[in-house]
C-alpha positions in Angstrom: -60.1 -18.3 44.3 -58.9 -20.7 42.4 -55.5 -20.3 39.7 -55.9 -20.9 36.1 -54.3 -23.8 34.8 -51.2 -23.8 32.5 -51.8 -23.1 29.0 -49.6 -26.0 26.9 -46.7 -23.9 25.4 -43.9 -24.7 23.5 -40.3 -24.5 26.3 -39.1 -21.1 27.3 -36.5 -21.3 24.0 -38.3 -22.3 21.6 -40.9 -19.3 22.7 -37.6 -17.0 22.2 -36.8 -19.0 18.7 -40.1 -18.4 16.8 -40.3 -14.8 18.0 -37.0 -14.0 16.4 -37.5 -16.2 13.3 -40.7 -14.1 13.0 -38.2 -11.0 13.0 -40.4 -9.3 16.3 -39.1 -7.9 19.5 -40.1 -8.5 22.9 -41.8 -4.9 23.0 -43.6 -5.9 19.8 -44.7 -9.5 21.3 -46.3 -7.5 24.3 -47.9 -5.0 22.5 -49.6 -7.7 20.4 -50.3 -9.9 23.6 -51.3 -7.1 26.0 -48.5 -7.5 28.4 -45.0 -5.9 29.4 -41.8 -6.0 28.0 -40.6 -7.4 30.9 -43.5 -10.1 31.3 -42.5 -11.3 27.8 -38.9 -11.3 29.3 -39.9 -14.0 32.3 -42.0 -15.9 29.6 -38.8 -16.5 27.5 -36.5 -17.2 30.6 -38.6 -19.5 32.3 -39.1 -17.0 35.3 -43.2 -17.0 34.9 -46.0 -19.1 33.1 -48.4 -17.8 30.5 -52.2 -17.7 31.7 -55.7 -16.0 30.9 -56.4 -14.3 28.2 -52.4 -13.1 27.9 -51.2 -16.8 27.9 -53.9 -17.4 25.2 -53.2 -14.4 23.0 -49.4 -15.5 23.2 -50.1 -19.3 21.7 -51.7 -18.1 19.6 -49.1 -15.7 18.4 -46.7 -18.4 18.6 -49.0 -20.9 16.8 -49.1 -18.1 13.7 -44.7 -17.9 13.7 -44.8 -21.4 13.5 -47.2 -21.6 10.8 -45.4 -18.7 8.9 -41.7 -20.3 9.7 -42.9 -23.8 7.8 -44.6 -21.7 5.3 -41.1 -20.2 4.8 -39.2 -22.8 4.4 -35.4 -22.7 5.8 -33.5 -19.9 5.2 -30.1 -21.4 4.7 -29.4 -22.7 8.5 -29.9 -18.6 9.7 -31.6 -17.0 12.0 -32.5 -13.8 10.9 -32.8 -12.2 14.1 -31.2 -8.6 15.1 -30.5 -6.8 18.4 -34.2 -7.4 20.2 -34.8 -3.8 21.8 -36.6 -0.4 21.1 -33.1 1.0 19.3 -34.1 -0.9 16.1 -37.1 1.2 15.6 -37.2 2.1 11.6 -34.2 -0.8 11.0 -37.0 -3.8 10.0 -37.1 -3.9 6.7 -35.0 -1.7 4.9 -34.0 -4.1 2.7 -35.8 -6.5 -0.1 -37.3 -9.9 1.1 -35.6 -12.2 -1.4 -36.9 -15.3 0.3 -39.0 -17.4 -2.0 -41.6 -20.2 -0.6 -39.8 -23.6 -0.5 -36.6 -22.3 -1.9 -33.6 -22.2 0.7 -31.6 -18.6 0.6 -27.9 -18.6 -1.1 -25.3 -17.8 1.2 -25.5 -14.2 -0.6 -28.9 -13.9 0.0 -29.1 -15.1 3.6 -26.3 -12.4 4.4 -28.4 -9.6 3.0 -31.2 -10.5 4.6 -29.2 -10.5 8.0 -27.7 -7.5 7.1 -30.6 -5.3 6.2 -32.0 -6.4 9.3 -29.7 -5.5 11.6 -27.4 -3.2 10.4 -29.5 -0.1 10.8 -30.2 -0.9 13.9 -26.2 -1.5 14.9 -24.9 1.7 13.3 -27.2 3.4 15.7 -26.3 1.6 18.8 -22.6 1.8 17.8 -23.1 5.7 17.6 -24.1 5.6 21.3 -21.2 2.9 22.1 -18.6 5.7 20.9 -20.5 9.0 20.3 -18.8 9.1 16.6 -20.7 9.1 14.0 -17.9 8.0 11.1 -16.4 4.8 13.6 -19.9 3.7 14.2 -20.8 3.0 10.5 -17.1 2.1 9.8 -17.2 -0.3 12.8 -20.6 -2.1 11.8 -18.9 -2.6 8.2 -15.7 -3.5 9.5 -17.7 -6.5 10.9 -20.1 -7.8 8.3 -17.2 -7.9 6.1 -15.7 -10.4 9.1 -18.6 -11.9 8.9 -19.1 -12.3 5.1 -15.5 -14.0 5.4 -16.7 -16.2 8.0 -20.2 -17.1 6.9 -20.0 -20.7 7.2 -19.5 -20.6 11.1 -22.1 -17.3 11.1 -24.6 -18.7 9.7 -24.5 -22.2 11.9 -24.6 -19.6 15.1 -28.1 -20.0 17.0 -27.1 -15.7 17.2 -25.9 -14.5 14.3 -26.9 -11.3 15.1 -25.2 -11.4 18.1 -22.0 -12.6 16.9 -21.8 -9.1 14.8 -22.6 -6.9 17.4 -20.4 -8.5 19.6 -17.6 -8.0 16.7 -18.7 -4.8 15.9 -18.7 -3.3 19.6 -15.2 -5.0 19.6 -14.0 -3.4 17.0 -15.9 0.2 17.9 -14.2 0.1 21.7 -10.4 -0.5 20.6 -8.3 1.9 22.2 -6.0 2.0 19.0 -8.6 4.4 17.3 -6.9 7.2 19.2 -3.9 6.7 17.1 -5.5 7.5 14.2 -5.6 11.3 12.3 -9.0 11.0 11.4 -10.2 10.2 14.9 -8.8 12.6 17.1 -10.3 15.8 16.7 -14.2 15.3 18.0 -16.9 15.2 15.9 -20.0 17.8 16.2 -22.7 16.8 18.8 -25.9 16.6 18.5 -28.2 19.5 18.4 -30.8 19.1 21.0 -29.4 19.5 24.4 -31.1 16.9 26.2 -29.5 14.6 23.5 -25.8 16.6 23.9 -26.3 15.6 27.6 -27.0 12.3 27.5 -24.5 11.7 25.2 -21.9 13.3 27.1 -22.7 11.3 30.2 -22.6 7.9 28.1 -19.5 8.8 27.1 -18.3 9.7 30.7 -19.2 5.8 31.6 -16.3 3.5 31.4 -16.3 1.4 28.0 -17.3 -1.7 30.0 -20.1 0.3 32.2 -21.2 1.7 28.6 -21.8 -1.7 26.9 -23.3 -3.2 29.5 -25.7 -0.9 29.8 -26.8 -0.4 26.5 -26.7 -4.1 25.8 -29.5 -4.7 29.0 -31.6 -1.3 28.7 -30.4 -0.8 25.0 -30.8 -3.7 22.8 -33.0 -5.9 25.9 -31.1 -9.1 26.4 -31.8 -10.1 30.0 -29.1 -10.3 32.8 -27.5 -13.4 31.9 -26.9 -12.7 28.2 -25.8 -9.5 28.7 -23.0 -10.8 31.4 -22.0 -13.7 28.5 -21.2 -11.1 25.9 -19.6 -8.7 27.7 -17.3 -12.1 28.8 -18.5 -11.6 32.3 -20.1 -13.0 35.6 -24.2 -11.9 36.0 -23.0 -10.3 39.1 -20.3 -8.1 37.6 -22.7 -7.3 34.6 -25.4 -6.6 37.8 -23.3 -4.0 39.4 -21.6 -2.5 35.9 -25.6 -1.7 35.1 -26.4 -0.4 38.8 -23.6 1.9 38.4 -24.1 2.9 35.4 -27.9 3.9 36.2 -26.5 5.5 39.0 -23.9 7.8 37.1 -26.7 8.7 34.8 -29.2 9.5 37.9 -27.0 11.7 39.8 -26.3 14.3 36.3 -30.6 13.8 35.1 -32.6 12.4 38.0 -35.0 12.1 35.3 -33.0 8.7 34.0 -33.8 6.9 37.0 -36.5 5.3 36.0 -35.3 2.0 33.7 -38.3 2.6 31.3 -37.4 6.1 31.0 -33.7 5.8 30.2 -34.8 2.9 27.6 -37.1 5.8 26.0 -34.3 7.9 26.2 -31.6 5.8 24.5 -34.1 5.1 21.9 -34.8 8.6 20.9 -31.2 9.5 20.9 -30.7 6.7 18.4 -33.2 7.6 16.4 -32.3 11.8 16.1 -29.2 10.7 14.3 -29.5 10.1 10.3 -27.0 7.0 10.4 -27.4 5.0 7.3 -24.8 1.9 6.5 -23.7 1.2 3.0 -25.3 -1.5 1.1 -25.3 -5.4 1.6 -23.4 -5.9 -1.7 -20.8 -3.1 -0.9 -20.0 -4.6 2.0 -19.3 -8.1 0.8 -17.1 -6.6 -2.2 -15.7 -4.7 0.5 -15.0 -7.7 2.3 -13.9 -10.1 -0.5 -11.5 -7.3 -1.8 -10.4 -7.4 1.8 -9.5 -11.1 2.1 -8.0 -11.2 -1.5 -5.7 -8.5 -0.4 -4.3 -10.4 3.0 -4.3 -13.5 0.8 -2.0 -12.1 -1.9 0.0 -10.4 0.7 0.4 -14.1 2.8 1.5 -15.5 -0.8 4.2 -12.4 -0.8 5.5 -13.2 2.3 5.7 -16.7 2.1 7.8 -16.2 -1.5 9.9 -14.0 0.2 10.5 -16.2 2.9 11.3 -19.4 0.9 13.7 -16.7 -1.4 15.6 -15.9 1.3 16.4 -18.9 2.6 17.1 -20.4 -0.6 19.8 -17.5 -1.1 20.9 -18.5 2.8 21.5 -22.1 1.3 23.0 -21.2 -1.7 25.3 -18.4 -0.2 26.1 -20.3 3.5 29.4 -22.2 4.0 29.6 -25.9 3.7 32.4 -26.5 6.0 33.6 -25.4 9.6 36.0 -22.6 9.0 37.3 -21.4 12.5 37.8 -17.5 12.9 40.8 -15.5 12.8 42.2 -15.3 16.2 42.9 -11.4 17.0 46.9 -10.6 16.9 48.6 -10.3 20.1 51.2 -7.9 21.3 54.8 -8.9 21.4 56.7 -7.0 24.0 60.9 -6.1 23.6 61.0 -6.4 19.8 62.1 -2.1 18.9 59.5 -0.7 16.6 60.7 -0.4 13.3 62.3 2.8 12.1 62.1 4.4 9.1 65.1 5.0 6.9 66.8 8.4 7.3 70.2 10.3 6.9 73.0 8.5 9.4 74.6 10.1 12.5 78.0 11.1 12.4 78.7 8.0 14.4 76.9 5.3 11.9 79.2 6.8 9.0 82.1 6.0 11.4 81.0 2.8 11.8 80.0 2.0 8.1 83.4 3.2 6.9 85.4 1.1 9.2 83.3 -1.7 8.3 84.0 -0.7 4.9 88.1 -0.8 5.0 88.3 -4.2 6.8 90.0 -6.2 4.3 88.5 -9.7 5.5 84.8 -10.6 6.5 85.1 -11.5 10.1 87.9 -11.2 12.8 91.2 -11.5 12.4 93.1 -14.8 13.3 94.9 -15.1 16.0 98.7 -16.3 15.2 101.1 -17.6 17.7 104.0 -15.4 18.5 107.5 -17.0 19.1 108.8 -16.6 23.1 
């Protein structure tokens, strides 16, 4: 039996480039080729060759983003890709395509067109990073507006996408949220069980064990980008995810299965109404934000060249040595305080008194 040959396909990332410039996921790709997830996954990293009919179906597929990608035009140096997983079910398209044929996006544009892609789709995944409803949309917010201030170096990332979930699950994890009023009573769960439950053992995970594991059965990066945004080694992000699965197993033995707990996490996602604010909301948000640290800089730097102006004004212009600190003289009598004589000092003053001269008397020399 001989092997089919090799069908001539673009490399392993431009595959991965044209299916996210086509705004598709790696479930969709299969479902359209007639393949697995996974299989779409070793197509992308290099780990397996397209042949038959599926290798076929997939140029094809490819051949039609190309064709719709030039048709296009560029889109303002963006990829308008989102997290690449079954927890972005309902998040395409919830916003309006403002792209125009041979027109380039505004900066404005391109960032609601990145933003109504993706941010459904975070809010939801952030919900299952923390299990609080209020932090998740606060949290995906918090970091388009970081990104709105940043767009230049956003939109020249080959993952824009990533770059704000990274921020955003940054932001959603710190442990200074438990200082805050509004965040420590908990909020209600959900009200299936099966959801309560899983929930409750997400949140029994460590934060690192958590992100890990949504970020490989969650949102579908392989191994080694999961390990690069979680600023770890692929065999530390390995074993965070076997453990992880593990936890999860022993509590449902029904989440053993990886497909399962991916159908799972999905549907948990999805039960909870979690809508962000609007595109244009969020770049006021984050424009009224800079302004405000801007003005405040400009305070403090007034303030600061104030008060050394007054130092300058106010400060000495010679070397004036301190005060030494007096010292103690010993066998001087303390002074005494005028009072009434003694009988003895009125003695004394009236015989000093009736002395007719003011010294001693001369001594005269007496005749033998």
């Amino acid at each position: 039996m001989t092997q089919s040959p090799a069908i001539p396909l673009p490399p392993p990332t431009e595959r991965r480039r044209l299916r996210e410039a086509g705004s598709l996921t790696q479930a969709q790709v299969a479902e359209r080729v007639g393949v697995s997830r996974r299989t779409v996954r070793a197509w992308e990293t290099d780990r397996a060759v397209p042949r038959g009919r599926e290798g076929e179906a997939y140029l094809e597929l490819l051949r039609s983003l190309e064709e719709r990608r030039e048709h296009q035009g560029p889109a303002g140096d963006v990829d308008v890709t989102a997290g690449r997983a079954e927890l972005e079910i309902g998040a395409e398209g919830d916003g309006p395509d403002r792209r125009q044929p041979g027109r380039p996006l505004t900066p404005a544009q391109a960032f609601d067109a990145l933003y109504a892609f993706c941010a459904p789709a975070l809010v939801r995944q952030t919900y299952l990073l923390t299990g609080r409803r209020e932090l998740a949309r606060e949290s995906v917010e918090r970091a388009f507006e970081i990104a709105w201030q940043r767009w230049p170096e956003v939109a020249r990332d080959p993952d824009p996408a990533g770059w704000v979930r990274a921020t955003a699950y940054d932001f959603a994890l710190s442990p200074w949220h438990r200082f805050r009023p509004r965040y420590r009573h908990p909020e209600p769960p959900p009200a299936d069980t099966a959801d309560r439950l899983l929930l409750d053992l997400l949140l029994g995970l460590t934060p690192s064990q958590r992100r890990t594991l949504l970020l490989y059965d969650g949102v579908g990066l392989d191994l080694p980008e999961t390990a690069a945004e979680t600023e770890a080694t692929t065999p530390v992000a390995a074993h965070r995810i076997l453990l992880a699965r593990a936890a999860l197993a022993t509590r449902t033995p029904a989440l053993s299965d990886p497909d399962d707990l991916r159908r799972r996490l999905a549907e948990l996602a999805s039960a909870e109404r979690l809508r962000a604010p609007a595109a244009p909301a969020v770049r006021e948000g984050g424009e009224r934000r800079a302004r405000f640290w801007t003005r405040a800089a400009i305070a403090f730097t007034v303030a600061l060249i104030g008060t050394t102006a007054l130092t300058l004004r106010t400060a000495p212009t010679r070397y004036e040595p301190p005060v030494p600190p007096g010292a103690t003289v010993h066998g001087v009598p303390p002074p005494v305080a005028p009072g009434p004589l003694s009988h003895r000092e009125q003695e004394l003053r009236d015989k000093l008194r009736s002395e007719p001269h003011d010294g001693p008397e001369r001594l005269a020399p007496q005749p033998f």
